[in-house]
PQR file with spaces between the fields and no chain letter, atoms N, CA, C, O and H, PARSE charges and radii, in Angstrom:
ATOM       1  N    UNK     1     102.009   83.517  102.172 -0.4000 1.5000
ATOM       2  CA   UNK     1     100.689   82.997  102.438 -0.0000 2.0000
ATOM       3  C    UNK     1     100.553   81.585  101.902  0.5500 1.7000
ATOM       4  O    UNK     1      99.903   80.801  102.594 -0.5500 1.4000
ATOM       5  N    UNK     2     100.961   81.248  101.014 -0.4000 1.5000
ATOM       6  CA   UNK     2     101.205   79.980  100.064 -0.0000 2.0000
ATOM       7  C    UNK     2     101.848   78.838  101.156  0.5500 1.7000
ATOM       8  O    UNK     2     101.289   77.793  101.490 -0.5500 1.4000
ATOM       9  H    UNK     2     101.489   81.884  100.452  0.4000 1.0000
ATOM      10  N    UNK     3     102.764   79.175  101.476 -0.4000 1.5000
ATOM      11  CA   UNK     3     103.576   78.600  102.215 -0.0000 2.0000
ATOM      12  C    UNK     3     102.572   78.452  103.694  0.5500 1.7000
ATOM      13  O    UNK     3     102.147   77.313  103.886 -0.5500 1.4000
ATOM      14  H    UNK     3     103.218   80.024  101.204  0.4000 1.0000
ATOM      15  N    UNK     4     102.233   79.364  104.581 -0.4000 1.5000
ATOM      16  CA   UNK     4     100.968   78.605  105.501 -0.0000 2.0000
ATOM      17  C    UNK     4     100.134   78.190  105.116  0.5500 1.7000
ATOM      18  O    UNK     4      99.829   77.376  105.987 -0.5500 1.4000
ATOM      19  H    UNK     4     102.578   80.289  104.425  0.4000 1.0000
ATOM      20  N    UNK     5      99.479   78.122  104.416 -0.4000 1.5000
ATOM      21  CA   UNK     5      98.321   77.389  103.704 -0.0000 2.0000
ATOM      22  C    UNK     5      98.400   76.043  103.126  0.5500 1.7000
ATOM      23  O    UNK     5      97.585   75.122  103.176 -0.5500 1.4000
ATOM      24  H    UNK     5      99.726   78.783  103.708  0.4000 1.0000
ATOM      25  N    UNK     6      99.873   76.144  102.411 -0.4000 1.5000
ATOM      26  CA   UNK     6     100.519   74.837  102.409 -0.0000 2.0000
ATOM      27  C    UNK     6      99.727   74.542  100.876  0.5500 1.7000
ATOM      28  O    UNK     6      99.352   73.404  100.593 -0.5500 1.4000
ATOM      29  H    UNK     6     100.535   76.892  102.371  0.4000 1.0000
ATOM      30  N    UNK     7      99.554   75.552  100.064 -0.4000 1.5000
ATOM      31  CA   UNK     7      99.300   76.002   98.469 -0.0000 2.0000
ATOM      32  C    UNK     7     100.269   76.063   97.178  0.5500 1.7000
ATOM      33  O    UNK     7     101.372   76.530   97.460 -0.5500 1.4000
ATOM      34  H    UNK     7      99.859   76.476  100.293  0.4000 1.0000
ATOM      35  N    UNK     8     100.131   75.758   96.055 -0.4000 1.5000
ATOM      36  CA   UNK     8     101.544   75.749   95.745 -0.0000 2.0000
ATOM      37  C    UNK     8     101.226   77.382   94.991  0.5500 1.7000
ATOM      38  O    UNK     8     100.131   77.783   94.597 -0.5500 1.4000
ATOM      39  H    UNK     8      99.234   75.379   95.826  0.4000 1.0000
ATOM      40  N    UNK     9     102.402   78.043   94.953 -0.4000 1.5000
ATOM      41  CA   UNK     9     102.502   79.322   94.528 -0.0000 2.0000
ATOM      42  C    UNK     9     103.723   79.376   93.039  0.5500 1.7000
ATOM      43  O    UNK     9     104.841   78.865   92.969 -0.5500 1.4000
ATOM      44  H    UNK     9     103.292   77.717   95.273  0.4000 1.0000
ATOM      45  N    UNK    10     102.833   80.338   91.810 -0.4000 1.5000
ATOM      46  CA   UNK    10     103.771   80.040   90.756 -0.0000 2.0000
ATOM      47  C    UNK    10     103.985   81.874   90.320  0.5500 1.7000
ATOM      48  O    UNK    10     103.141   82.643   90.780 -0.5500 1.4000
ATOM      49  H    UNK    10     101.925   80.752   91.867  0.4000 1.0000
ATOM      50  N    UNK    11     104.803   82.289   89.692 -0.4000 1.5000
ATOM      51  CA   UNK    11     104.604   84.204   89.225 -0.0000 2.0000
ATOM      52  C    UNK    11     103.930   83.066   87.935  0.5500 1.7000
ATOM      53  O    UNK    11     103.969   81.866   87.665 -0.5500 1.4000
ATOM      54  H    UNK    11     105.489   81.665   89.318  0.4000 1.0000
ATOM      55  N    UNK    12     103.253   84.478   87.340 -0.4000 1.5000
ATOM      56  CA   UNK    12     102.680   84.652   86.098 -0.0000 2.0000
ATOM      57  C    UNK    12     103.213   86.046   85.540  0.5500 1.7000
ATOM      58  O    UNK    12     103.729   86.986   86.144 -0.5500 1.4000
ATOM      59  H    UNK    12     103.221   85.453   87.559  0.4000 1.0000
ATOM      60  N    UNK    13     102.898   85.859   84.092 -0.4000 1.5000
ATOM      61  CA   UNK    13     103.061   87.073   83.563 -0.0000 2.0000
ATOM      62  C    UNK    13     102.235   87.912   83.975  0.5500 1.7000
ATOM      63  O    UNK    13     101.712   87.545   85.028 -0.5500 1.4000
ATOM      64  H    UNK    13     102.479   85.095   83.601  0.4000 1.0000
ATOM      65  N    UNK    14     101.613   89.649   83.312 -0.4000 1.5000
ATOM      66  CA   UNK    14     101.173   90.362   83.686 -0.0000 2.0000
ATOM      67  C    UNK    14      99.958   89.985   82.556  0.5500 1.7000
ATOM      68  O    UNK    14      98.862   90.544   82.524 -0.5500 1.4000
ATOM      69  H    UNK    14     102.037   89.947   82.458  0.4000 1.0000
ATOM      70  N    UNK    15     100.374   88.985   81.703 -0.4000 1.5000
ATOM      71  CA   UNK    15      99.199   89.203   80.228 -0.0000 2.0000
ATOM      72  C    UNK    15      98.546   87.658   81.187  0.5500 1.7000
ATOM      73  O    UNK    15      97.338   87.568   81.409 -0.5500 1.4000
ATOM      74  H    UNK    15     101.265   88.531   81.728  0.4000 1.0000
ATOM      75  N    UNK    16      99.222   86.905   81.512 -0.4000 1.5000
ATOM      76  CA   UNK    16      98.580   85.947   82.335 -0.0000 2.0000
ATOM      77  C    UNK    16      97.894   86.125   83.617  0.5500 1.7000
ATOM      78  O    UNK    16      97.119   85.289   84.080 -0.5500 1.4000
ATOM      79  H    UNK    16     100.203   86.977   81.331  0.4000 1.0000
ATOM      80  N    UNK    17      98.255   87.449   84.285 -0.4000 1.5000
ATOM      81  CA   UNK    17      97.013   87.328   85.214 -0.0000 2.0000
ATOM      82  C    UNK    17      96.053   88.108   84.956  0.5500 1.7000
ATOM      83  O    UNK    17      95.145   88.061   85.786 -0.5500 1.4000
ATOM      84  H    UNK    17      98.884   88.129   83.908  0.4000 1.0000
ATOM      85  N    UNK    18      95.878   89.008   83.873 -0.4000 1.5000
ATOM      86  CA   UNK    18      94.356   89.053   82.902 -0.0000 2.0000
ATOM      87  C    UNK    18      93.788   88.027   82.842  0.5500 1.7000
ATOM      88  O    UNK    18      92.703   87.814   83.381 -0.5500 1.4000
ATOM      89  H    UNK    18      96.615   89.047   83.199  0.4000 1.0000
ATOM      90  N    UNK    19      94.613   86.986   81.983 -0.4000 1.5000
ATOM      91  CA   UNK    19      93.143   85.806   81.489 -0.0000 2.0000
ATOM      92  C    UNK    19      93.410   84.774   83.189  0.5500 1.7000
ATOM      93  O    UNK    19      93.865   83.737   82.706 -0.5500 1.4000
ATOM      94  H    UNK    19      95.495   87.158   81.544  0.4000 1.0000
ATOM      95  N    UNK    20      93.385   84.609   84.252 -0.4000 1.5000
ATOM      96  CA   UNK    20      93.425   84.155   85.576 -0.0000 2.0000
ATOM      97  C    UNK    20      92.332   84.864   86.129  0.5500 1.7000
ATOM      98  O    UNK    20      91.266   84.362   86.484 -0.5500 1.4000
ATOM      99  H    UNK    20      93.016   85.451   84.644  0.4000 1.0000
ATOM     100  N    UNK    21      92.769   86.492   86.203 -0.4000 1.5000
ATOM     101  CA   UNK    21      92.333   87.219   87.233 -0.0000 2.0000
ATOM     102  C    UNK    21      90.590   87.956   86.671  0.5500 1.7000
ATOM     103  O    UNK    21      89.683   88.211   87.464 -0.5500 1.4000
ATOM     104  H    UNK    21      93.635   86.899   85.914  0.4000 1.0000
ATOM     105  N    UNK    22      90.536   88.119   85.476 -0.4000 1.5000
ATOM     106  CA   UNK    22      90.082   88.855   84.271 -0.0000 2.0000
ATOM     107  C    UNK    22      89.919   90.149   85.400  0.5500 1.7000
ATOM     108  O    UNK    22      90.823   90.518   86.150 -0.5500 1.4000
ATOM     109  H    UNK    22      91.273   87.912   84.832  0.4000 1.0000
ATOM     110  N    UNK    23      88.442   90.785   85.325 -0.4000 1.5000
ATOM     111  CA   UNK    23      88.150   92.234   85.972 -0.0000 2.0000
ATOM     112  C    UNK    23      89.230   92.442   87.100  0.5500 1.7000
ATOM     113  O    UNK    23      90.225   93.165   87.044 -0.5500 1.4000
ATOM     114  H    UNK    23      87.708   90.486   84.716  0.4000 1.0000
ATOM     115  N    UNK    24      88.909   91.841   87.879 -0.4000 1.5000
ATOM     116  CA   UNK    24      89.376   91.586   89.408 -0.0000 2.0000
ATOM     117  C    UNK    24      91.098   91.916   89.260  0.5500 1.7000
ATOM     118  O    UNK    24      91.723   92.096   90.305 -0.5500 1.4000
ATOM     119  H    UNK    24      88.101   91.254   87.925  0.4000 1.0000
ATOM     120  N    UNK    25      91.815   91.987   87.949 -0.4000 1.5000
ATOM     121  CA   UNK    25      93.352   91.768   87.709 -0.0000 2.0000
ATOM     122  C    UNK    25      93.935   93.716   87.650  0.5500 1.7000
ATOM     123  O    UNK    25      95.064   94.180   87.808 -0.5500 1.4000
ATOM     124  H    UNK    25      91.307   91.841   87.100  0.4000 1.0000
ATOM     125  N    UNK    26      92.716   94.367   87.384 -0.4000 1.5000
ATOM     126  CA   UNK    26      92.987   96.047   87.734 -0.0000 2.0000
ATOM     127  C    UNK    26      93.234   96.089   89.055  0.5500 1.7000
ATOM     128  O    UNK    26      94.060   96.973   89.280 -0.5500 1.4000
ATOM     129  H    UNK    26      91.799   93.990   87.255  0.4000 1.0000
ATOM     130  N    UNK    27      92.844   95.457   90.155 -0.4000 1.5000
ATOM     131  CA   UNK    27      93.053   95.759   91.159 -0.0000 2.0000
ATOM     132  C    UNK    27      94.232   94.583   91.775  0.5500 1.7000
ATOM     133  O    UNK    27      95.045   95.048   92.574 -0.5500 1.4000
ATOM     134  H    UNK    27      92.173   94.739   89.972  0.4000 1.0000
ATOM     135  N    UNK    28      94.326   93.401   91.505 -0.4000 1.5000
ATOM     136  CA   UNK    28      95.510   92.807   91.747 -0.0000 2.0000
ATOM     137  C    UNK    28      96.805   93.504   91.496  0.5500 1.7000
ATOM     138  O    UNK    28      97.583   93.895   92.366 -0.5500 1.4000
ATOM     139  H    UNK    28      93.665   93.023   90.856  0.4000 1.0000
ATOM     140  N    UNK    29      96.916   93.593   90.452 -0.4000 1.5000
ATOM     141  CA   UNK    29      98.116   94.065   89.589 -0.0000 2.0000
ATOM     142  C    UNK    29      98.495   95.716   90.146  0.5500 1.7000
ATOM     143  O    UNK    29      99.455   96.359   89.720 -0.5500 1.4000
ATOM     144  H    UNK    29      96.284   93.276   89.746  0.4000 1.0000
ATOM     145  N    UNK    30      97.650   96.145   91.035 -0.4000 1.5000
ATOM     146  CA   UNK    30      98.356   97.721   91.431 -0.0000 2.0000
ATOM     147  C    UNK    30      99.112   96.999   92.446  0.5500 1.7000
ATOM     148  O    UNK    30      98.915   95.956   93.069 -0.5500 1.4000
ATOM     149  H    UNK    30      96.870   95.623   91.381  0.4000 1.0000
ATOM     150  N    UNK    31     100.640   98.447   92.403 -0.4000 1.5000
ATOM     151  CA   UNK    31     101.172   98.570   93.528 -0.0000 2.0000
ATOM     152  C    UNK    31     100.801   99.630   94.537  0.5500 1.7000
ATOM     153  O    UNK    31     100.602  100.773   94.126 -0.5500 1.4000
ATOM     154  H    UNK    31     100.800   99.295   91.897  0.4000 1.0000
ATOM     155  N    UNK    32     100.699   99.369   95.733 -0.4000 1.5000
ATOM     156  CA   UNK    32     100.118  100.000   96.515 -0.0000 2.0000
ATOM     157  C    UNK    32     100.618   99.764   98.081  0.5500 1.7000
ATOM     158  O    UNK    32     100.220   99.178   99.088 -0.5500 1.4000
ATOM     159  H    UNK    32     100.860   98.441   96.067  0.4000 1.0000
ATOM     160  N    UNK    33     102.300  100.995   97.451 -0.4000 1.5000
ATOM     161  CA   UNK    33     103.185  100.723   98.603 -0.0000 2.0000
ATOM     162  C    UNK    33     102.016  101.516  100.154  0.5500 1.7000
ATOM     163  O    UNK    33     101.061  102.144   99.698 -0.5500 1.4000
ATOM     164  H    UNK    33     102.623  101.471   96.633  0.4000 1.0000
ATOM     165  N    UNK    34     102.058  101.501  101.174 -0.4000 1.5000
ATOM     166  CA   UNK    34     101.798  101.967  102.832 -0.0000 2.0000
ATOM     167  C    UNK    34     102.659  102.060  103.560  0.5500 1.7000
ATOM     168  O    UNK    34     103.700  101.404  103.544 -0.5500 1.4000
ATOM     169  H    UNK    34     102.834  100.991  101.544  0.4000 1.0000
ATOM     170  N    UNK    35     102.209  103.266  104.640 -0.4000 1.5000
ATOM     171  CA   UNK    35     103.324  103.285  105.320 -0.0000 2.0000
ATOM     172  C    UNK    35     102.107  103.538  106.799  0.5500 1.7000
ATOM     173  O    UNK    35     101.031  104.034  106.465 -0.5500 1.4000
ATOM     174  H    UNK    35     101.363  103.800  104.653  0.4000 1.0000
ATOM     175  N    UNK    36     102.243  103.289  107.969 -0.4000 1.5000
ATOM     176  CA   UNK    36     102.012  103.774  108.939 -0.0000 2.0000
ATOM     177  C    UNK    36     102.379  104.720  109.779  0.5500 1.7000
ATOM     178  O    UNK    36     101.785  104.777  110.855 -0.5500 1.4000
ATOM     179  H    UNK    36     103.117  102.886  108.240  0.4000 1.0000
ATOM     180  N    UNK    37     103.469  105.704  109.476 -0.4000 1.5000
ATOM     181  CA   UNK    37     103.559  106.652  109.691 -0.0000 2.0000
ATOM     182  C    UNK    37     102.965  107.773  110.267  0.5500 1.7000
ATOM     183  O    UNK    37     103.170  108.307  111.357 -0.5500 1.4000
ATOM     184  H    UNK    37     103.952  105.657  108.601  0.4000 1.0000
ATOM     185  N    UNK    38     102.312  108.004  109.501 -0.4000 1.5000
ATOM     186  CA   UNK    38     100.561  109.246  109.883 -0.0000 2.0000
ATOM     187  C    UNK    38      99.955  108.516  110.982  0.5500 1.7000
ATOM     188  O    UNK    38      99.541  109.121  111.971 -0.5500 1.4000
ATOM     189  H    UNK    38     102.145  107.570  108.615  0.4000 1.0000
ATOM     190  N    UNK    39      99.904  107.691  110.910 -0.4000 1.5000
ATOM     191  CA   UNK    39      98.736  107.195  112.318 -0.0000 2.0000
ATOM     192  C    UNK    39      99.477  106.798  113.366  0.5500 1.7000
ATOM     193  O    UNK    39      98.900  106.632  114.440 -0.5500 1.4000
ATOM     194  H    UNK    39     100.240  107.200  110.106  0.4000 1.0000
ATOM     195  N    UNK    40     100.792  106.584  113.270 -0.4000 1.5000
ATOM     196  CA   UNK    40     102.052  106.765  114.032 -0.0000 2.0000
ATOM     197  C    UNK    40     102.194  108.233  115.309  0.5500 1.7000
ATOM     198  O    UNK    40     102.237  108.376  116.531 -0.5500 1.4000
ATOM     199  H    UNK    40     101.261  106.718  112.397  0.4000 1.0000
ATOM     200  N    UNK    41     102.235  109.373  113.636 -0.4000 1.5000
ATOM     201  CA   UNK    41     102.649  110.495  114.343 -0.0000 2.0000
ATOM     202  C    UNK    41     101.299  110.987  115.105  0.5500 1.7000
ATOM     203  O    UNK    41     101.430  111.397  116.258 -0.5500 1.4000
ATOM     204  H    UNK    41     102.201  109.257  112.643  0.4000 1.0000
ATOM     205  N    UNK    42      99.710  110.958  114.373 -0.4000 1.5000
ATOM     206  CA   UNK    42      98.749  111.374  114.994 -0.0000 2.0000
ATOM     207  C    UNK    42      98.355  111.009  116.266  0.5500 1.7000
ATOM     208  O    UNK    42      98.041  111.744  117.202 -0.5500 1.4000
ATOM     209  H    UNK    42      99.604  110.625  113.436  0.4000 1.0000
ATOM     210  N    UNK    43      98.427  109.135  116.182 -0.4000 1.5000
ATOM     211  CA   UNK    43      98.003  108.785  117.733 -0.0000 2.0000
ATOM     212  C    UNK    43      99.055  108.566  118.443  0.5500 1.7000
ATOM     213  O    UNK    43      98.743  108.398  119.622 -0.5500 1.4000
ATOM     214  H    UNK    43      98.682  108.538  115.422  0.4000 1.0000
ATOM     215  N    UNK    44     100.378  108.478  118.217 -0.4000 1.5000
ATOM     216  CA   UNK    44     101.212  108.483  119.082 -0.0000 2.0000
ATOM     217  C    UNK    44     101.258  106.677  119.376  0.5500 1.7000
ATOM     218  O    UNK    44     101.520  106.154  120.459 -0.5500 1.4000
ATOM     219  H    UNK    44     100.632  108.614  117.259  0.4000 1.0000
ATOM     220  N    UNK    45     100.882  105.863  117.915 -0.4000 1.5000
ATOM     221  CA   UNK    45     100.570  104.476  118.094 -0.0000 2.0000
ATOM     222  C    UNK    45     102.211  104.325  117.254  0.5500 1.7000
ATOM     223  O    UNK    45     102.717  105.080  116.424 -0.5500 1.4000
ATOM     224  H    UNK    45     100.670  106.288  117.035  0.4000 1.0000
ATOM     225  N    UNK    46     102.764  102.990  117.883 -0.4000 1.5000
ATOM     226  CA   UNK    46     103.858  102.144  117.039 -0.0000 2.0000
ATOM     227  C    UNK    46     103.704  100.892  117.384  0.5500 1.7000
ATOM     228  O    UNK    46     103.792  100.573  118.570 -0.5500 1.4000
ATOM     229  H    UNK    46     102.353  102.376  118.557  0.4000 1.0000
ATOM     230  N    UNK    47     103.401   99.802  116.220 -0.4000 1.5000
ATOM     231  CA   UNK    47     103.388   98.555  116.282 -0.0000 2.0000
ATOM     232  C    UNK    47     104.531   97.839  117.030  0.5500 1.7000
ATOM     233  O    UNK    47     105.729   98.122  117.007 -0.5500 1.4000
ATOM     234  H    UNK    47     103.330  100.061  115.257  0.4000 1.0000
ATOM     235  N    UNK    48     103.787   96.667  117.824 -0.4000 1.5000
ATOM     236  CA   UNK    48     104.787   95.863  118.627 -0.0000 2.0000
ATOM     237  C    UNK    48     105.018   94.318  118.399  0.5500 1.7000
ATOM     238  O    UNK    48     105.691   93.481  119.000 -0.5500 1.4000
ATOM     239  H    UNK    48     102.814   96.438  117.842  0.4000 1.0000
ATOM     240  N    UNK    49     103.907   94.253  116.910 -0.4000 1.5000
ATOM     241  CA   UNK    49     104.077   92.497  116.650 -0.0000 2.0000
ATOM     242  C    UNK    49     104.941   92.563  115.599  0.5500 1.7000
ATOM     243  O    UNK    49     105.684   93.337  114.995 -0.5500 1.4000
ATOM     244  H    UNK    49     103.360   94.932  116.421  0.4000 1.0000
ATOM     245  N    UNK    50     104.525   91.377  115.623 -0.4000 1.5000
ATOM     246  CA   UNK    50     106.028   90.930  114.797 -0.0000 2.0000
ATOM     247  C    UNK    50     105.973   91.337  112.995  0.5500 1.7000
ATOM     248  O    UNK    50     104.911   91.701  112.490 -0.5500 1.4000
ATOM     249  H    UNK    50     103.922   90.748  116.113  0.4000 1.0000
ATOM     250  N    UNK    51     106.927   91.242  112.383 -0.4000 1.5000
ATOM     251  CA   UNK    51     106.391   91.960  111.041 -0.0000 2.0000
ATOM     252  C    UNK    51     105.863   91.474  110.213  0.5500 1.7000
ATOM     253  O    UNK    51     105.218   90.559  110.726 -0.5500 1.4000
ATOM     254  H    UNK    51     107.790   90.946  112.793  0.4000 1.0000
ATOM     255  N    UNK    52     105.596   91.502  108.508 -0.4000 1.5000
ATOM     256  CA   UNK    52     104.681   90.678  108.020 -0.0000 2.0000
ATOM     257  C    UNK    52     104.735   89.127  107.566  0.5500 1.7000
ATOM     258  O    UNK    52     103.879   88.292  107.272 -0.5500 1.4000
ATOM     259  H    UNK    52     106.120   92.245  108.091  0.4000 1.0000
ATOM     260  N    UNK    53     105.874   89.134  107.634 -0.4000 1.5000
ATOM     261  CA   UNK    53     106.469   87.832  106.882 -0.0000 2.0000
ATOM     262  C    UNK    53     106.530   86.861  107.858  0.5500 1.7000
ATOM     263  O    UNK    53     106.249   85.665  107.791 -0.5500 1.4000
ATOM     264  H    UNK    53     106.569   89.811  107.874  0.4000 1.0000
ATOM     265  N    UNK    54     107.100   87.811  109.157 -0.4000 1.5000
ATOM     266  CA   UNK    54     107.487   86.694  110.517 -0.0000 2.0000
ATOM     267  C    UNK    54     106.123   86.126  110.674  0.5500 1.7000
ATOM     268  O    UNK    54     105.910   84.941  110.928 -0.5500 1.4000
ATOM     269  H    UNK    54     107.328   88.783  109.212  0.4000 1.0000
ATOM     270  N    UNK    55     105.036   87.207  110.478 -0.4000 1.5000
ATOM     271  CA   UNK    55     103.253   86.643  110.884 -0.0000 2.0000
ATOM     272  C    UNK    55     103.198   85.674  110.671  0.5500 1.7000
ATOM     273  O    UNK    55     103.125   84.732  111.459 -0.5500 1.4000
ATOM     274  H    UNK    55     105.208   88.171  110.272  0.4000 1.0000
ATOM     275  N    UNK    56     103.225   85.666  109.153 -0.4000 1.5000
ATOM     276  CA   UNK    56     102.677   85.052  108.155 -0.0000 2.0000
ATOM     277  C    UNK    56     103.131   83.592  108.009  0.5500 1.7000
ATOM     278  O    UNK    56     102.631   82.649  107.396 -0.5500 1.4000
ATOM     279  H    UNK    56     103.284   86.431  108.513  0.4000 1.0000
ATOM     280  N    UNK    57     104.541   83.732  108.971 -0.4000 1.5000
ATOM     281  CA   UNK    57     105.303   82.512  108.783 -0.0000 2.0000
ATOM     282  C    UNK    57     104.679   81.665  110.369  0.5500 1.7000
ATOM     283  O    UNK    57     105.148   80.542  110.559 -0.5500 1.4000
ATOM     284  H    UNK    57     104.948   84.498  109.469  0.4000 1.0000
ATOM     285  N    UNK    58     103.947   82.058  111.139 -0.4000 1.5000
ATOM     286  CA   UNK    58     102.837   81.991  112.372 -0.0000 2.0000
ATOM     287  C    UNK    58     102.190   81.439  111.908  0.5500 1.7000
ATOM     288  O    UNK    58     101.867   80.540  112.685 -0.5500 1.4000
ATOM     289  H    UNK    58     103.566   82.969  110.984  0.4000 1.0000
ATOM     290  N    UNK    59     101.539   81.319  110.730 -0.4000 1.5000
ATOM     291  CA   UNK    59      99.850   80.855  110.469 -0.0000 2.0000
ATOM     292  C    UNK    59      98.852   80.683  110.924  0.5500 1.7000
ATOM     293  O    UNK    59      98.065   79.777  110.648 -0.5500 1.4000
ATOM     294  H    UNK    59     101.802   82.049  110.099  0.4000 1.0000
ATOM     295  N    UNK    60      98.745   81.434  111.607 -0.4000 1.5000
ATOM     296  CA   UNK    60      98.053   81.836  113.112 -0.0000 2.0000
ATOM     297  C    UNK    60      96.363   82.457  112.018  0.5500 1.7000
ATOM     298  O    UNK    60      95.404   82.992  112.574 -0.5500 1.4000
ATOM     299  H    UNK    60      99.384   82.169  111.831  0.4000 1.0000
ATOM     300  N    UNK    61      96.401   82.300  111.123 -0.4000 1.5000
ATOM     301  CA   UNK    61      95.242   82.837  110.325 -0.0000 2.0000
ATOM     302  C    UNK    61      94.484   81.705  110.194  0.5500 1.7000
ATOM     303  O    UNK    61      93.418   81.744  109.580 -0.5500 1.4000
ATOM     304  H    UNK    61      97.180   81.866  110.672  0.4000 1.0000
């Protein structure tokens, strides 16, 4: 995202994006792998664009 936006992007520690993020850093800091799968098998749906990175590298946002 950094990279389309044309932002500069740095890691931080985890004690550094507390004092960055403060409240808001409980919910940054989860991982929160997904899968589409289930809505795969239920509707009988499978994605046809391109994946996230290729998007993202689009900047089409």
């Amino acid at each position: 995202m950094g990279r389309g936006l044309n932002v500069p992007v740095v890691s931080i520690t985890a004690q550094e994006a507390v004092a960055h993020f403060g409240w808001l850093e409980m919910f940054v800091g989860l991982d929160m792998p997904a899968s589409s799968a289930q809505t795969q098998a239920r509707l009988g749906w499978h994605p046809t664009g391109p994946m996230l990175i290729a998007d993202l590298d689009q900047a089409r946002f």
